[in-house]
DSSP file (Angstrom, degrees, kcal/mol; ACC not computed):
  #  RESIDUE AA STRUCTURE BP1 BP2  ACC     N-H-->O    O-->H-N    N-H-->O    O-->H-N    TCO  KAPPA ALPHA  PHI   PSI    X-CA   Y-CA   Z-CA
    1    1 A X              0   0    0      0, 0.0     2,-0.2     0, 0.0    22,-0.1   0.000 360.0 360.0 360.0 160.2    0.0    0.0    0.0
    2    2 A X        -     0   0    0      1,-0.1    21,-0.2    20,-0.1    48,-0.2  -0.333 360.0-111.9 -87.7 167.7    1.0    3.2   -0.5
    3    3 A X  E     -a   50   0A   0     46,-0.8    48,-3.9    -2,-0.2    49,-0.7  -0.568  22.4-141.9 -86.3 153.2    1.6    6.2    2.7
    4    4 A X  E     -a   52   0A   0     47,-0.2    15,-1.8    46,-0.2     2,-0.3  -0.945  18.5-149.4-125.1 152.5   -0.7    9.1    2.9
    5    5 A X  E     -aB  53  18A   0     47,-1.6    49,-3.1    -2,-0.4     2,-0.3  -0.847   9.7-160.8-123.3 139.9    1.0   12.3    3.8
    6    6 A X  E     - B   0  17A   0     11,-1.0    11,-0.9    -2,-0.3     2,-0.5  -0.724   2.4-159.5-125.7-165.6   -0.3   15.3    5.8
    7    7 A X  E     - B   0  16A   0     -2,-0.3    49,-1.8    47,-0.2     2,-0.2  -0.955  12.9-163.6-151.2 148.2    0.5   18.8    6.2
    8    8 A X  E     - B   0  15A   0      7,-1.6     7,-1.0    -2,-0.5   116,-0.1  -0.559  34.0-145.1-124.6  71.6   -0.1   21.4    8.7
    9    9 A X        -     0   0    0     47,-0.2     2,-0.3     5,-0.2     5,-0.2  -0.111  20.8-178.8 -97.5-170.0    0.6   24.4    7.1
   10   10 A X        -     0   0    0      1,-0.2     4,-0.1    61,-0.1    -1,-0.1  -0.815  36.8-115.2-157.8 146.5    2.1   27.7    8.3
   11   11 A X  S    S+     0   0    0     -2,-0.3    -1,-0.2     1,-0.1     3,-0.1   0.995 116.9   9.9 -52.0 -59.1    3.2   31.1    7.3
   12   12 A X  S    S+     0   0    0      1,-0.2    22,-1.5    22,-0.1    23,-0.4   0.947 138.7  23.5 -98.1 -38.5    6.8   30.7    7.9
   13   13 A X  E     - C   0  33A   0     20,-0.3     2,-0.6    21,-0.1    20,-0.2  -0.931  59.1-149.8-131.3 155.2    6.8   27.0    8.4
   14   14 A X  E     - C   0  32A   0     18,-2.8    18,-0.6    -2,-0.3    -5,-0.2  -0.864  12.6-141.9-143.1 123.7    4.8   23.8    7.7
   15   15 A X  E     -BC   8  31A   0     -7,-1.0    -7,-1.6    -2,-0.6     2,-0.5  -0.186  20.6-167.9 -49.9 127.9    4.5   20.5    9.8
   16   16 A X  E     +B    7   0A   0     14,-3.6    13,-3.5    -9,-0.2     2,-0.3  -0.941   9.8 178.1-140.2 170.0    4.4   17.4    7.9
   17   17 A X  E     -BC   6  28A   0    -11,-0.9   -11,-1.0    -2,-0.5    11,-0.2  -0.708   7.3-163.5-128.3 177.4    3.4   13.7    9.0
   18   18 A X  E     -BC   5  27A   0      9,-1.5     9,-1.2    -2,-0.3   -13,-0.2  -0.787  16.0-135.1-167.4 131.3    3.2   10.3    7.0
   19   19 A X  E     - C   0  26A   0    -15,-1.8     7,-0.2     7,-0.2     2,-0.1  -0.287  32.2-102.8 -87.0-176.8    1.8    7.5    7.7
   20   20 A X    >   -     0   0    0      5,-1.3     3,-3.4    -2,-0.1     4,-0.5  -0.561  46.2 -86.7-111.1 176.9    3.7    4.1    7.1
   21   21 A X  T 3  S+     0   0    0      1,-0.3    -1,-0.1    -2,-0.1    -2,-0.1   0.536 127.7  54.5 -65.7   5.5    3.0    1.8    4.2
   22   22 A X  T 3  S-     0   0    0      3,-0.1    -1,-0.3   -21,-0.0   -19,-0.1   0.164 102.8-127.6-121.3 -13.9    0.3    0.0    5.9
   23   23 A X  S <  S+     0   0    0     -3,-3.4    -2,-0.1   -21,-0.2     3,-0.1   0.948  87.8  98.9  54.2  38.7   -1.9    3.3    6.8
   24   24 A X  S    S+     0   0    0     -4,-0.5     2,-0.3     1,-0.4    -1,-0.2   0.713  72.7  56.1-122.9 -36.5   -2.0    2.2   10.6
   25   25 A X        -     0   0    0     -5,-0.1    -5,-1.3   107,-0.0    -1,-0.4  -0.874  60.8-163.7-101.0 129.8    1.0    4.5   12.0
   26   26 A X  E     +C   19   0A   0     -2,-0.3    -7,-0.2    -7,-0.2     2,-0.2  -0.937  21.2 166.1 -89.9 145.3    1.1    8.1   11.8
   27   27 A X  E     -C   18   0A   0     -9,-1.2    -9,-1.5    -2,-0.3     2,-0.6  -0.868  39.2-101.1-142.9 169.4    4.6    9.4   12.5
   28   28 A X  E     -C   17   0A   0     -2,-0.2   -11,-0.3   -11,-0.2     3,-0.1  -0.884  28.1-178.1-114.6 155.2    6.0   12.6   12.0
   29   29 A X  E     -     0   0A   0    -13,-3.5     2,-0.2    -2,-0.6    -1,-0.2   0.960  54.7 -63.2-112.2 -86.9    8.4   13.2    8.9
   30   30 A X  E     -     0   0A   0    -16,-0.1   -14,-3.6   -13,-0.1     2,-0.3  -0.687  29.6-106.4-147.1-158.4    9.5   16.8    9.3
   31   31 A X  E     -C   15   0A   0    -16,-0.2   -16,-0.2    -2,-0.2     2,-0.2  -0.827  39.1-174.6-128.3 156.5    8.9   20.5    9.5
   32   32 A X  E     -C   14   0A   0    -18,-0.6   -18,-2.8    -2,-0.3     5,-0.0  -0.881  37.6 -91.7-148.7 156.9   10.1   22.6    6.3
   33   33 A X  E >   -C   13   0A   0    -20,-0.2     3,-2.3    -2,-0.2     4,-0.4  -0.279  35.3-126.8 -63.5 128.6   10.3   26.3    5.5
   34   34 A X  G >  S+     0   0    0    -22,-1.5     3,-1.0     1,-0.2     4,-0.4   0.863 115.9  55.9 -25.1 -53.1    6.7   27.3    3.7
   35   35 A X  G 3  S+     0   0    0    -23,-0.4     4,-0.3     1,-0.2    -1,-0.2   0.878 114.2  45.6 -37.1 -34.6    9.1   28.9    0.6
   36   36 A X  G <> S+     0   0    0     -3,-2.3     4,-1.2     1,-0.1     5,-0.5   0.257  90.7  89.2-103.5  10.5   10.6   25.1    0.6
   37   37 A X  H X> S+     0   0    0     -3,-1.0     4,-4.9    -4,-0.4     3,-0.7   0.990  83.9  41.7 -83.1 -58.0    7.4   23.0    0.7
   38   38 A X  H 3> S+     0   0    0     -4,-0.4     4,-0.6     1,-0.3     3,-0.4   0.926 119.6  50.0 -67.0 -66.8    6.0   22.2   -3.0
   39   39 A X  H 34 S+     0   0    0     -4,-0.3     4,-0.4     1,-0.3    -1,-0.3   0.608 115.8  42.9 -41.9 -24.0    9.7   21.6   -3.9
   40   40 A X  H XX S+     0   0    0     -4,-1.2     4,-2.2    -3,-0.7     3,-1.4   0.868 115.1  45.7 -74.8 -62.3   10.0   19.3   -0.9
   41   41 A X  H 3X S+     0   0    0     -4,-4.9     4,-1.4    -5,-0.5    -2,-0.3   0.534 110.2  56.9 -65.7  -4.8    7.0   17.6   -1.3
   42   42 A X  H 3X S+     0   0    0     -4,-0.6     4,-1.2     2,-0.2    -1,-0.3   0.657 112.9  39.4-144.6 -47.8    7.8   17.3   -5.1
   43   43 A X  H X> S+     0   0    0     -3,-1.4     3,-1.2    -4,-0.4     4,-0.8   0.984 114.2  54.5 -75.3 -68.6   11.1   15.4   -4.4
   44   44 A X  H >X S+     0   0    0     -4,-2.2     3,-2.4     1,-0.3     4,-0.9   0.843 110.7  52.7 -47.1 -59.2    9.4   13.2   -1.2
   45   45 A X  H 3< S+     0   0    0     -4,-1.4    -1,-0.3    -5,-0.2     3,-0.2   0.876 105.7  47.0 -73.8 -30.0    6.7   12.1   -3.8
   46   46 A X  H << S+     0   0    0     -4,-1.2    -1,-0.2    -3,-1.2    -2,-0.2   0.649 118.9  42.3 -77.1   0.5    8.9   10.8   -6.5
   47   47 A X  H << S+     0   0    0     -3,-2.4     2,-0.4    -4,-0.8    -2,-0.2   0.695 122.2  37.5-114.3  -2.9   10.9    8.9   -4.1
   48   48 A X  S  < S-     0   0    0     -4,-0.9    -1,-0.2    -3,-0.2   -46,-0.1  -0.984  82.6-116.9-140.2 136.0    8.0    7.6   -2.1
   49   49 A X        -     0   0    0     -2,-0.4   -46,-0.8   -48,-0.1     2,-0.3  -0.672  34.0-175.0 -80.6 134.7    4.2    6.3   -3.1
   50   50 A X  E     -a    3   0A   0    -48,-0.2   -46,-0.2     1,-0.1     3,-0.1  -0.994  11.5-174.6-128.4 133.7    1.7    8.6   -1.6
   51   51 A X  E    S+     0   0A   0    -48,-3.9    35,-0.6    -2,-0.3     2,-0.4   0.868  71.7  10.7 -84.3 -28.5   -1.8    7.8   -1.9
   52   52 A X  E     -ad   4  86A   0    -49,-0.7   -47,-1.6    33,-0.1     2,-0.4  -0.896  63.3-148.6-156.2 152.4   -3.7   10.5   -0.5
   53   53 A X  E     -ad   5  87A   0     33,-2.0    35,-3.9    -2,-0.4     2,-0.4  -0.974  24.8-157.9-142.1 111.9   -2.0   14.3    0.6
   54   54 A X        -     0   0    0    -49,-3.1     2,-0.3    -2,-0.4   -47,-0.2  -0.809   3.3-157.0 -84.8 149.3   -4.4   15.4    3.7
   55   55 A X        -     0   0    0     -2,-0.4    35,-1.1   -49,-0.2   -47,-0.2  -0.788  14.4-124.1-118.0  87.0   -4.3   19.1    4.3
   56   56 A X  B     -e   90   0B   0    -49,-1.8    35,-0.3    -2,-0.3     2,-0.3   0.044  22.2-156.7 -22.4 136.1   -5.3   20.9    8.0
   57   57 A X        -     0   0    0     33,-1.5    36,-0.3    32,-0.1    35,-0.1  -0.805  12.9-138.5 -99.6  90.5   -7.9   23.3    7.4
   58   58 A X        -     0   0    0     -2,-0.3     8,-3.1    34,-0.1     2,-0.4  -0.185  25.2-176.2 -70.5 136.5   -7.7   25.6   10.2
   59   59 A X  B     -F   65   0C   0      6,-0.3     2,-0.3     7,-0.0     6,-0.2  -0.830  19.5-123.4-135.4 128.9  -11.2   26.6   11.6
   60   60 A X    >   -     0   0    0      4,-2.0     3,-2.0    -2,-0.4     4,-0.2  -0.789  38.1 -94.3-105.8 163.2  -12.0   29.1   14.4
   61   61 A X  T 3  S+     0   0    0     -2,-0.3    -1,-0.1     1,-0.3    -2,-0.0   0.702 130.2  49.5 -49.0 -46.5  -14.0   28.5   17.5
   62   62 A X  T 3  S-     0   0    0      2,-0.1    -1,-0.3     1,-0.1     3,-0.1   0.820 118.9-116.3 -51.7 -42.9  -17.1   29.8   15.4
   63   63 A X  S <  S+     0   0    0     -3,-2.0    -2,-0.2     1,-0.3     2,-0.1   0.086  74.5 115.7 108.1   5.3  -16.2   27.6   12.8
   64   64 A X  S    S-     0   0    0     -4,-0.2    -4,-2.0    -5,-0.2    -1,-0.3  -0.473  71.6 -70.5 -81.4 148.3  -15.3   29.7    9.8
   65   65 A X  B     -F   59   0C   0     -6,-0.2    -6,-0.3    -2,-0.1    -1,-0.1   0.070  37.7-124.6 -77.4 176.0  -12.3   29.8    8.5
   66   66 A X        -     0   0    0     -8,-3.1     3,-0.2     1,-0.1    -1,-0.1   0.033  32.5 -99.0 -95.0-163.2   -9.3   31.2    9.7
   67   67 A X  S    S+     0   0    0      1,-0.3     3,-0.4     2,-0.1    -1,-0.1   0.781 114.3  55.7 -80.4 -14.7   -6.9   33.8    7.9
   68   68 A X  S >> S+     0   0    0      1,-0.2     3,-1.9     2,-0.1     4,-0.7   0.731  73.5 102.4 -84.2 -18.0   -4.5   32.0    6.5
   69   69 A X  H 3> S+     0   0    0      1,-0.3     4,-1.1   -11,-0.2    -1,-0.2   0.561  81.6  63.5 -44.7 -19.2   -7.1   29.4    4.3
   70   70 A X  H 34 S+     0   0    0     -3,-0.4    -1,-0.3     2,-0.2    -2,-0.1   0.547 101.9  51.1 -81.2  -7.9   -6.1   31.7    1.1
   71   71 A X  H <> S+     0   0    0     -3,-1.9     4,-2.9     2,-0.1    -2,-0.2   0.519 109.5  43.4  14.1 -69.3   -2.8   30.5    1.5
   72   72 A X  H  X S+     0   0    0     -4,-0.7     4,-2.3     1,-0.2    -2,-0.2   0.938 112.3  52.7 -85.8 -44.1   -3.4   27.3    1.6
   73   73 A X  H  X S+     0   0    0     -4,-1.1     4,-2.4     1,-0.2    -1,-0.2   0.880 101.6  59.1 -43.0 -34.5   -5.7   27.3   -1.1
   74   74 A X  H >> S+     0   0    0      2,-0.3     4,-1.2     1,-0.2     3,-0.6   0.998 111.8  46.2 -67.6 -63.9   -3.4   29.1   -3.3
   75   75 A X  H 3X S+     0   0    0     -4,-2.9     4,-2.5     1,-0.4    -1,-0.2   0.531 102.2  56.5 -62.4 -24.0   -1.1   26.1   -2.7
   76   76 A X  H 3X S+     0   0    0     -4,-2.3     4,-2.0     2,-0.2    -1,-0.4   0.969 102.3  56.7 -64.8 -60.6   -3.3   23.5   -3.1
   77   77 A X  H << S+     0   0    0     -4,-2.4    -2,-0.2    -3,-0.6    -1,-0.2   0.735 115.0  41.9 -54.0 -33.6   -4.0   25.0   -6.6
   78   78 A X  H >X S+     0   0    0     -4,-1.2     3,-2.7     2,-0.2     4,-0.8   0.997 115.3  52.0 -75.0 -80.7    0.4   24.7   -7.2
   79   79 A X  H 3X S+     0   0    0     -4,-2.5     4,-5.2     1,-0.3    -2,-0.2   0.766 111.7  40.5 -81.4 -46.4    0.4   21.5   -5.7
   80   80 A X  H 3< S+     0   0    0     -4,-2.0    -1,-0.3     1,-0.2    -2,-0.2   0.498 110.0  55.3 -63.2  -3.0   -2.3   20.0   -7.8
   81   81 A X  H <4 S+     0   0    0     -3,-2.7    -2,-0.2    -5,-0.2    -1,-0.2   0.839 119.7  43.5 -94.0 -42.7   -1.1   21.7  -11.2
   82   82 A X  H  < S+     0   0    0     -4,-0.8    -2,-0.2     2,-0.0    -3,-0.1   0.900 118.1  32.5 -52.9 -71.1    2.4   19.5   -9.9
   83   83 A X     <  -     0   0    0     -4,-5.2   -41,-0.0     2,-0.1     0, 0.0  -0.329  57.1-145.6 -97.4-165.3    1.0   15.9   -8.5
   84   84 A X        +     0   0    0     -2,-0.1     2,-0.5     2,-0.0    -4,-0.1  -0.359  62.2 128.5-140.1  51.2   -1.7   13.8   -9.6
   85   85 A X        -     0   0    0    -33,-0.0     2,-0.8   -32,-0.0   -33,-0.1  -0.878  69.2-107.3-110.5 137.2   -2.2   12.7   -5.7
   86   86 A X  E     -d   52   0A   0    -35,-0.6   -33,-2.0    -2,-0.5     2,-0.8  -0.538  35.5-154.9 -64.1 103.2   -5.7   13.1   -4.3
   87   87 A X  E     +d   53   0A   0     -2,-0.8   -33,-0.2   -35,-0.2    -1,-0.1  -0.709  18.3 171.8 -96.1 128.3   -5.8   16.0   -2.1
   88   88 A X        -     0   0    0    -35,-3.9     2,-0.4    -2,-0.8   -36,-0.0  -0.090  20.4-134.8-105.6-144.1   -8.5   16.2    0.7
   89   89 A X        -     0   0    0    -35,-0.2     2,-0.2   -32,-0.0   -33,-0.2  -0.906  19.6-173.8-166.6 147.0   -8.9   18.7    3.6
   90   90 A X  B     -e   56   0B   0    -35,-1.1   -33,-1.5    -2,-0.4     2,-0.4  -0.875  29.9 -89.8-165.7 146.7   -9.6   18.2    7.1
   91   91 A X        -     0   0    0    -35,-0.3   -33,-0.1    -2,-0.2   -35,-0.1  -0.401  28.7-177.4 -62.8  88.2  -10.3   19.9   10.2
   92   92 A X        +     0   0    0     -2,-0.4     3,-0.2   -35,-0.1     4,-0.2   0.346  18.8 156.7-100.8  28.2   -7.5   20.9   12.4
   93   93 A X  S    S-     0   0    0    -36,-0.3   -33,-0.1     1,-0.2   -35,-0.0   0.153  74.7  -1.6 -24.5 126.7   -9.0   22.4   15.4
   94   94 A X  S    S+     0   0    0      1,-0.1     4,-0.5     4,-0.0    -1,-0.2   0.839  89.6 128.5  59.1  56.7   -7.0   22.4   18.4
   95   95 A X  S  > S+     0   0    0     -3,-0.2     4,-1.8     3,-0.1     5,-0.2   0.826  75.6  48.7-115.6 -66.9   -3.9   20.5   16.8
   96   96 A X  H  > S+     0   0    0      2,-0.2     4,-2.3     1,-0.2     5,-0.1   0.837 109.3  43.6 -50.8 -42.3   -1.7   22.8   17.9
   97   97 A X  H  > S+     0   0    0      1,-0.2     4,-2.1     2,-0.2    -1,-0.2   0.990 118.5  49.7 -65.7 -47.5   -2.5   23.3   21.5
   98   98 A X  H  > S+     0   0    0     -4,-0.5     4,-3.4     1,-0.2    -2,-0.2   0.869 106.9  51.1 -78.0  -3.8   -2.8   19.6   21.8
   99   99 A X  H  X S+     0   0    0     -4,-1.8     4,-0.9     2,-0.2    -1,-0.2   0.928 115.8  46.1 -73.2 -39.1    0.7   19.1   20.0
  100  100 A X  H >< S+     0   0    0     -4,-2.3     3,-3.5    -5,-0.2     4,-0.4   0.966 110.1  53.8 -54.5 -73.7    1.9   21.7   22.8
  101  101 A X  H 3X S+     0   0    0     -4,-2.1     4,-3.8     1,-0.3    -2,-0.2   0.744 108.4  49.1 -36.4 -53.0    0.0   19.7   25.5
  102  102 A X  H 3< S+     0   0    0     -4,-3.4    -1,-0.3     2,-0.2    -2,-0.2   0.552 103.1  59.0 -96.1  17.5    1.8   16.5   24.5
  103  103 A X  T X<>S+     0   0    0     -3,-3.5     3,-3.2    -4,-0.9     5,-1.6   0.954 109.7  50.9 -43.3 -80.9    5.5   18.2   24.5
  104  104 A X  G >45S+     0   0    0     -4,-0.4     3,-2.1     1,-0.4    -2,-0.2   0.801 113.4  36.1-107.1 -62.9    4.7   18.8   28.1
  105  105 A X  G 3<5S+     0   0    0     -4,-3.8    -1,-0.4     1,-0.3    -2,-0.1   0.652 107.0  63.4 -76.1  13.7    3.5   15.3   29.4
  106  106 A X  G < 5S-     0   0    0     -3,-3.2    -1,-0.3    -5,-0.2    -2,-0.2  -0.167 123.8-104.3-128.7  49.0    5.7   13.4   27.6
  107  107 A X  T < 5 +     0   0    0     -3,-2.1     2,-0.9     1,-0.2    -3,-0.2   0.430  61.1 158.5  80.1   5.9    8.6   15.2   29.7
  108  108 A X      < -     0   0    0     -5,-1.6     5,-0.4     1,-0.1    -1,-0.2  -0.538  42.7-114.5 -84.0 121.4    9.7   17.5   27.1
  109  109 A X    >>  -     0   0    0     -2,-0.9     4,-2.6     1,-0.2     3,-1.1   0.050  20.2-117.2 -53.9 136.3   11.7   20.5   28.8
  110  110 A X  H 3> S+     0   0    0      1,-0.3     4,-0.6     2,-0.2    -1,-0.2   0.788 114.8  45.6 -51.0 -26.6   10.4   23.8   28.6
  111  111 A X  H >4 S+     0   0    0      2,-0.1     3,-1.3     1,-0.1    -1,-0.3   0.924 113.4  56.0 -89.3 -15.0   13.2   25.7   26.5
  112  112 A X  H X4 S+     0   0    0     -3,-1.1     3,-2.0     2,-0.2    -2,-0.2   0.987 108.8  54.7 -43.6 -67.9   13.1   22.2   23.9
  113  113 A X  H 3< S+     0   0    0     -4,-2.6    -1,-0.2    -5,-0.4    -3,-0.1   0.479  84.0  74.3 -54.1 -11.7    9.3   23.4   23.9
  114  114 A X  T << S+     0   0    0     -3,-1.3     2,-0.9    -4,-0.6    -1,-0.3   0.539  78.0 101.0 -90.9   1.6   10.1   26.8   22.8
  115  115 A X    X   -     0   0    0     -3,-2.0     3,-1.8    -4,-0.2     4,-0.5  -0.662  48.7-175.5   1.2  50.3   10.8   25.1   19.1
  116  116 A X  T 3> S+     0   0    0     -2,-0.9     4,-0.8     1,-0.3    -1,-0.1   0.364  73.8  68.5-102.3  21.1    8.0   25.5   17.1
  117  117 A X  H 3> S+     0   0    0      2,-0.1     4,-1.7     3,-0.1     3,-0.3   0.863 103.2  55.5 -81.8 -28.6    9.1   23.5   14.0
  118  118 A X  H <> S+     0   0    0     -3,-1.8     4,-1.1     2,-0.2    -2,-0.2   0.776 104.4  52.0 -60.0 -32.3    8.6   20.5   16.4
  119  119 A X  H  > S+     0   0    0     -4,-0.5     4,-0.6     1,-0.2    -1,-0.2   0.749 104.5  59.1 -54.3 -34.3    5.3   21.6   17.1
  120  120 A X  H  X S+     0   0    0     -4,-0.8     4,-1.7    -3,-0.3    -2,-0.2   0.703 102.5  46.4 -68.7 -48.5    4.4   21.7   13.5
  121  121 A X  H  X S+     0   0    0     -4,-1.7     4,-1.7     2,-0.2    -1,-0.2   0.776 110.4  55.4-102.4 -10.1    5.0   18.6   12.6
  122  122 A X  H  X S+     0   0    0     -4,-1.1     4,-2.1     2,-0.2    -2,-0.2   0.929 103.0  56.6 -49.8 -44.1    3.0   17.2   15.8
  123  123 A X  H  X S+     0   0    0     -4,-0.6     4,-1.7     1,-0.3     5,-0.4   0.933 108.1  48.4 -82.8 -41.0    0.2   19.1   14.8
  124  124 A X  H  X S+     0   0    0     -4,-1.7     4,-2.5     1,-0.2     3,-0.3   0.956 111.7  48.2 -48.4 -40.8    0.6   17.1   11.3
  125  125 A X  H  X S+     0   0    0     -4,-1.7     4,-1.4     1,-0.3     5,-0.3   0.847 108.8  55.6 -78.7 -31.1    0.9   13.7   13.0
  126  126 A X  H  < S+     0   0    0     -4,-2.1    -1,-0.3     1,-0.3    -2,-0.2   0.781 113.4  41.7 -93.0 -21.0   -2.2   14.6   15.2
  127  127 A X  H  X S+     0   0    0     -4,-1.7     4,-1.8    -3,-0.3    -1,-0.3   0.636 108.0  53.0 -76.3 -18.4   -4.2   15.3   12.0
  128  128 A X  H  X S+     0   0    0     -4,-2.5     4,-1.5    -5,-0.4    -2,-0.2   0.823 116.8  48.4 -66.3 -23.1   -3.0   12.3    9.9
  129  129 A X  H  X S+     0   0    0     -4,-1.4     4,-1.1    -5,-0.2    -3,-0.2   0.819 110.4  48.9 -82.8 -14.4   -4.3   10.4   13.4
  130  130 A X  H  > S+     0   0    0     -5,-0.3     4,-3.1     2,-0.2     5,-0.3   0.898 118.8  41.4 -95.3 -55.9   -7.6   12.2   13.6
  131  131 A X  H  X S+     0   0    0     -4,-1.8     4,-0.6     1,-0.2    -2,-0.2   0.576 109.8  50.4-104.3  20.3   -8.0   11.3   10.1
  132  132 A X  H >< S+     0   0    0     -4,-1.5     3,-0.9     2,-0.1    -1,-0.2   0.955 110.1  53.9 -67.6 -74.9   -6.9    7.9    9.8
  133  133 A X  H >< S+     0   0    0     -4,-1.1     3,-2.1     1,-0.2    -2,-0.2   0.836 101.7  62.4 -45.0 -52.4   -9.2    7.3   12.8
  134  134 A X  H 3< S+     0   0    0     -4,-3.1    -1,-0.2     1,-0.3     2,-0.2   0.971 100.8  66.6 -39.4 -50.0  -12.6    9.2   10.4
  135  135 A X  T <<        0   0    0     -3,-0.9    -1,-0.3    -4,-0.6    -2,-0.2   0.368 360.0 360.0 -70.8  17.3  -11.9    6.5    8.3
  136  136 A X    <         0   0    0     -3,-2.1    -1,-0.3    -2,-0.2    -2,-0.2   0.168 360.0 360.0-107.5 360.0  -12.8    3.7   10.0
């Protein structure tokens, strides 16, 4: 089977996760600068099958979206002139806070935490898990 990839992306930087070939683990793959992303992702897919490219939609407490979705949109429109991978969208509410939350119990020291490319690509892994899980 192929991996499905996600992405959390980010003004200056953007989280990204992958599951393993088997679509059961989500893990996280890296962080890379936003500038650096389609070119990344461009390389990552010709050395690796990806079935599916999830994309965070970030949502505010109301539920409309937030300010960066014309961004991400933009990019989705470049990324899709680029692969011929099915890109979906999904709903990353609170990804980040809980990506903070699980620095912090799982012992990681507070100046570690102040890192926020490490956050970023938690907050991917915790939406590839979220939406692994939908699919069931």
């Amino acid at each position: 089977m192929a991996r499905i990839l996600s992405i959390d992306f980010g003004g200056k930087r953007t989280g990204l996760a992958v599951t393993d070939p088997m679509q059961i683990i989500a893990s996280e793959l890296r962080t890379v600068p936003t500038d650096d992303l389609l070119d990344f992702l461009m390389t990552y897919t010709q050395s690796e099958v990806v079935e599916t490219i999830v994309v965070g939609q970030p949502r505010r407490m109301d539920g409309s979206l937030s300010d960066i979705e014309t961004r991400i949109v933009e990019f989705i429109e470049k990324l899709r002139e680029k692969v011929a991978i099915p890109i979906v969208r999904y709903d990353e509410r609170f990804t980040s806070k809980m990506a903070g939350r699980s620095l912090i119990e799982s012992g990681v020291k507070k100046k570690d935490r102040r890192d926020k490319s490490r956050l970023d690509s938690i907050s991917a892994t915790l939406i590839l898990q979220d939406y692994l899980a939908s699919r069931s």
